[in-house]
N, C-alpha and C positions, 0 to 999 in steps of 0.2 A: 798546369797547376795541379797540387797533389788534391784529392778526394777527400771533403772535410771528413771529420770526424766527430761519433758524437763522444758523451761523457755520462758514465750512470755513475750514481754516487749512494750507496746504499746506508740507509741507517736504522741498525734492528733495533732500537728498542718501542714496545708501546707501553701504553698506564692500563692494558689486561687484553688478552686471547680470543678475538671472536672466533665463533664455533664453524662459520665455514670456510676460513681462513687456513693457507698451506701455506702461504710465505715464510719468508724465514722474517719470523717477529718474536722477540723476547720481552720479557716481563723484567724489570730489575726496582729494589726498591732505592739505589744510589748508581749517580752515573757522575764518572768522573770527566768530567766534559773536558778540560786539559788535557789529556791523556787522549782521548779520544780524537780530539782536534789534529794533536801531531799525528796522531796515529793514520790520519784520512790525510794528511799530506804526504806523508811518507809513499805510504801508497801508493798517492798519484802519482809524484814525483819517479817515482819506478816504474809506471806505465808511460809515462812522459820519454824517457830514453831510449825508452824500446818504440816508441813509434815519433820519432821527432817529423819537424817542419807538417806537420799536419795540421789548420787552422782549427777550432773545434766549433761548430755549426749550431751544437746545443748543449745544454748540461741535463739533468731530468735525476731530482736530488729526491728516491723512493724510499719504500719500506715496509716494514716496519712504518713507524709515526715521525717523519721528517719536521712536519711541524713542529714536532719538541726538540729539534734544535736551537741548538742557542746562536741567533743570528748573525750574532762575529764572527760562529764556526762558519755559518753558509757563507759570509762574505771571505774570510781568509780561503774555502775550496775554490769561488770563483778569482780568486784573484791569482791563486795560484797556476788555476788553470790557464789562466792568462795571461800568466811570467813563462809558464812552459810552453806553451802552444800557440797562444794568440787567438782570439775570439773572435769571430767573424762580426762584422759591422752589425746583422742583422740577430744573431747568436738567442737564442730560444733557451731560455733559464728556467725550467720548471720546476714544483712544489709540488709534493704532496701532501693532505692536509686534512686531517677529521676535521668538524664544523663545534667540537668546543669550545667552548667563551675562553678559556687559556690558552688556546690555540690560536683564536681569532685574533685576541690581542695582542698576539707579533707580528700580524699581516702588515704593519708600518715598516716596521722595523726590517720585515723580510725584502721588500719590495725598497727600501735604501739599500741592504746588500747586494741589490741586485735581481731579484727573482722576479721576471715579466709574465709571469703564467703562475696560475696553480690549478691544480685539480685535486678536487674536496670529494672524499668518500662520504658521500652523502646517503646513500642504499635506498633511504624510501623518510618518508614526511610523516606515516601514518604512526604511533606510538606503537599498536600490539605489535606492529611489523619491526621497527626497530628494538622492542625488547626480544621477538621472535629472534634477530640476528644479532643479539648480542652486543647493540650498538651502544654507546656511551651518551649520544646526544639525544635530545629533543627536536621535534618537527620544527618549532619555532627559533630553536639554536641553528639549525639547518639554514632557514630562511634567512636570517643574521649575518650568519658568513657568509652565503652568495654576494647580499647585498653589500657588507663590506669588503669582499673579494672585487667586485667591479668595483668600488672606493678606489683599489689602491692597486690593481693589475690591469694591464693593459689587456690579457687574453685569461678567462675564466672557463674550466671545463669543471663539473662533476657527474658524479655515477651515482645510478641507478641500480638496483637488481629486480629485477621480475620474473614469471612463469614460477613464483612462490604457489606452495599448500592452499590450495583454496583459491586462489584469484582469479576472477571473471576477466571475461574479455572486456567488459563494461570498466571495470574498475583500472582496468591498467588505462584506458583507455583516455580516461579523467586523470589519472594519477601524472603522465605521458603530457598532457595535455596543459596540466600544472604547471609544469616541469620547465616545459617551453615557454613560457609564461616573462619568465625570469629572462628569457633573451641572451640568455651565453651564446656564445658561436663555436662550442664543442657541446656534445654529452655523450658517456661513455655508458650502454644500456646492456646489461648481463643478464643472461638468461642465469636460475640458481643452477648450481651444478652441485654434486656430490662429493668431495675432493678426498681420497683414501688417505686415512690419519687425525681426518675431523673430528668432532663431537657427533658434528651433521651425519658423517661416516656410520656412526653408531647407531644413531636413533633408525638412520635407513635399513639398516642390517637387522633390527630390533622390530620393520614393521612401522617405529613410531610417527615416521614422516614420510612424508608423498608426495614426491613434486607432481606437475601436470605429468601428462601419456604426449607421447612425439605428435601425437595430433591435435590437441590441445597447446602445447607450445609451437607448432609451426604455426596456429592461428595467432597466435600473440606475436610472434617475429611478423604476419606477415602487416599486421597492422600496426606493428612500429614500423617498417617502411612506408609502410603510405601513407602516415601521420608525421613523421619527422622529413619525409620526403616536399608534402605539403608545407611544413615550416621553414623550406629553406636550408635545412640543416639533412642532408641527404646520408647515408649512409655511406662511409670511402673503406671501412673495412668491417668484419662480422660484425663486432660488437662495437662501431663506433663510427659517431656521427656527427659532421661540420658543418659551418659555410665553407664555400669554395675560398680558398685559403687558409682558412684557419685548422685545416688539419696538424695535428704533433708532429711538427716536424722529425723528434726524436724517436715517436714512433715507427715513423716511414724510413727513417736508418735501418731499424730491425725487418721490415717488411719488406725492404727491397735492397735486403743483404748487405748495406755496407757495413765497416769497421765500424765497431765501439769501445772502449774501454773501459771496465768495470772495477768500480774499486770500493771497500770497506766489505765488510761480511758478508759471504757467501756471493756476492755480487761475479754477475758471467761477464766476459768478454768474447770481443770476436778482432782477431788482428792479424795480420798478417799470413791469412790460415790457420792460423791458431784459435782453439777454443781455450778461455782460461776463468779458474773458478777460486775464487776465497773460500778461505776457511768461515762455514759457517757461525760457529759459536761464539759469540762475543768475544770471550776468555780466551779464546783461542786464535784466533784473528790478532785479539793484541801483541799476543804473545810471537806469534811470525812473526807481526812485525818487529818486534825488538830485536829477535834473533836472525830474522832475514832482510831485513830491511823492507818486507814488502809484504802483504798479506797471501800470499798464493797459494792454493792448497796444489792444484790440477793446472798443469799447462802441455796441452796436446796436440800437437801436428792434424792435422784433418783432411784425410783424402781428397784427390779432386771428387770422388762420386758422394762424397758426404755433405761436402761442400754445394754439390749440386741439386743433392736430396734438399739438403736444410733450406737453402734458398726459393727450391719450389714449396713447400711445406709452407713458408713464409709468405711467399709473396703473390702463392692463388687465394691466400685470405683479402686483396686489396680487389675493390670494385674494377680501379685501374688494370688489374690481371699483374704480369712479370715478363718483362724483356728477355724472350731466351737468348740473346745474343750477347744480354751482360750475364747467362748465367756459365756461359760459355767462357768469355773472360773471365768470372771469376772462379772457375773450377779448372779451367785447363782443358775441358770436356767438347767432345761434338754432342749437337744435340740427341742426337740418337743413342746416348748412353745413358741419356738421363730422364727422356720424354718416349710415352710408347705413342709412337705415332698412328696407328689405329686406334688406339683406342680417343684417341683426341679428334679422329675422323668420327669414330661412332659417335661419341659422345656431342661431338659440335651437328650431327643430326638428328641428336634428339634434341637440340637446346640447351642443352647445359653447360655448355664453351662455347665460347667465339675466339678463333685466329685470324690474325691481321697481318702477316708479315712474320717478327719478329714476336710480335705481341700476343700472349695468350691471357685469356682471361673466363672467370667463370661467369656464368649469367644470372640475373635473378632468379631465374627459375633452376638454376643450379645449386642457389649457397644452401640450401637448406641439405642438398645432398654431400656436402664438398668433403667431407670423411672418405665416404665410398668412391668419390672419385679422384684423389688424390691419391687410393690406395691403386686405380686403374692407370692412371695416366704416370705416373712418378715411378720410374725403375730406381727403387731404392738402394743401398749401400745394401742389402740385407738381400736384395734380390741378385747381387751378383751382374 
């Protein structure tokens, strides 16, 4: 039986710009939702052909602010995908979702199209934090959605971001603690990052803002693992944390390399060896497709050693670690082209790997280094 497959489904637009936000998200003040709708099957339908009889295993509908879909579009993308493809019995339909009261009150309507999951950018409950990030909602809008996301979804993740300007280890610690409260069976917990092209970009360049010192955030990662560990909801990759099962299934595509298929603006793919990239620009995106039937800006062959990189890059972020035997099948490669094997000897004597066989994985006492050792263990495309 062929290897499912998943489905990203990207939709740029939001209602304004958070400041530490790189995605590709636009601001429009009219959106022509028709227009829009063919335009995201057209699409599919063109990734549909190039990868037939593949059942798809999940869909994971991002962005930009998906929530501001109009839920006929999300139901016509799933249906579609399931005139082209066929949706696995168990097929994992995800949302993503600000916690605005106009946002919330599609959650009905979403979950009749179809959507069994959402994941609500929630960032933090506290107000100065949320106008700190730019956010559009209230602590108590926050709370709302959760509680009407378990209403009407069978699987509820949202996010966090901490190791913010100023925050104690006390306060994440309550915040964290909050958080779990709520009883989801995912939460997706980010450390702030600086991301070049921000607002946040600026202010940092400027002096203006300071996130914690690496030792002051390795203290906060390490007691979000032993706090979320305590809840049952263990950590399965850096920034993100389940009950056993209820891990994103569509995550775990990207993390352990299989195919995906990307479609609407700027949206990536992974298919057949191929890496493939939509035209970012709303305007522009439309416009391929009219004139090509299909959004693509970039469609590119990918070496077996890139293929090999990428897949290690991906899948030493997973607590699980990465099967080198499927990264073998899926690059064409012997391991030794891809893994420096001393260095995976030093490294699993100090602690920071274990190998099992086929299985390599990093340890807890490695993730906080897993940069530096991704840079030693992974013979890059770049390395030759």
């Amino acid at each position: 039986m062929p290897e499912p497959l998943a489905l990203y489904v990207h939709w740029p637009f939001c209602v304004s710009k958070c400041p530490y936000c790189d995605f590709n998200s636009h601001v429009r003040e009219a959106v022509d939702q028709a227009a829009w709708r063919a335009a995201l099957l057209t699409d599919l339908r063109h990734e549909a052909a190039l990868l037939p009889d593949r059942p798809v295993s999940s869909i994971f509908f991002g962005g930009g602010t998906p929530s501001l879909m109009p839920p006929e579009t999300v139901a016509a993308v799933i249906a579609a995908a399931d005139a082209a493809w066929g949706l696995a019995d168990d097929c994992e339909i995800t949302l993503e979702a600000n916690p605005n009261s106009v946002e919330v009150a599609n959650f009905a309507d979403l979950a009749a199209a179809g959507v069994n999951r959402v994941s609500i950018g929630v960032q933090s409950f506290d107000p100065q934090v949320l106008e700190f990030l730019g956010r559009a909602h209230s602590g108590d809008e926050a709370r709302r959605a959760i509680a009407a996301a378990q209403a009407h979804f069978a699987r509820v993740s949202f996010d966090l971001i901490y190791a913010r300007p100023g925050q104690s280890l006390a306060a994440w610690e309550a915040e964290l603690g909050a958080a779990l409260a709520f009883g989801t069976g995912h939460l997706s917990l980010y450390q702030l990052t600086i991301e070049p092209g921000t607002r946040f970009a600026t202010l940092a360049a400027k002096g203006d803002l300071v996130i914690p010192d690496g030792d002051a955030a390795a203290d906060l990662f390490d007691a979000t693992q032993a706090i979320t560990r305590a809840a049952g909801l263990p950590r399965y990759e850096v920034s993100n944390h389940a009950r056993p099962g209820e891990e994103s299934r569509h995550n775990l595509t990207y993390w352990r390399y299989g195919d995906y298929a990307g479609v609407g603006p700027g949206a990536h793919g992974r298919r057949l060896g191929q890496a493939t990239e939509r035209h970012r620009k709303p305007e522009n995106f439309i416009a391929a497709v009219g004139r090509n039937g299909h959004g693509l800006k970039v469609e590119t062959d990918l070496p077996g050693r890139e293929r090999a990189t990428e897949a290690m890059l991906m899948g030493l972020r997973l607590t699980e670690g990465i099967d080198l035997a499927r990264v073998e099948g899926r690059s064409g490669l012997e391991r030794a082209a891809f893994v420096d094997a001393d260095a995976v000897a030093r490294l699993a004597g100090q602690g920071l790997l274990v190998q099992d066989g086929d299985r390599l994985a990093v340890t807890e006492d490695g993730i906080l280094l897993l940069d530096s050792i991704l840079a030693e263990v992974v013979r890059t495309a770049q390395a030759g």
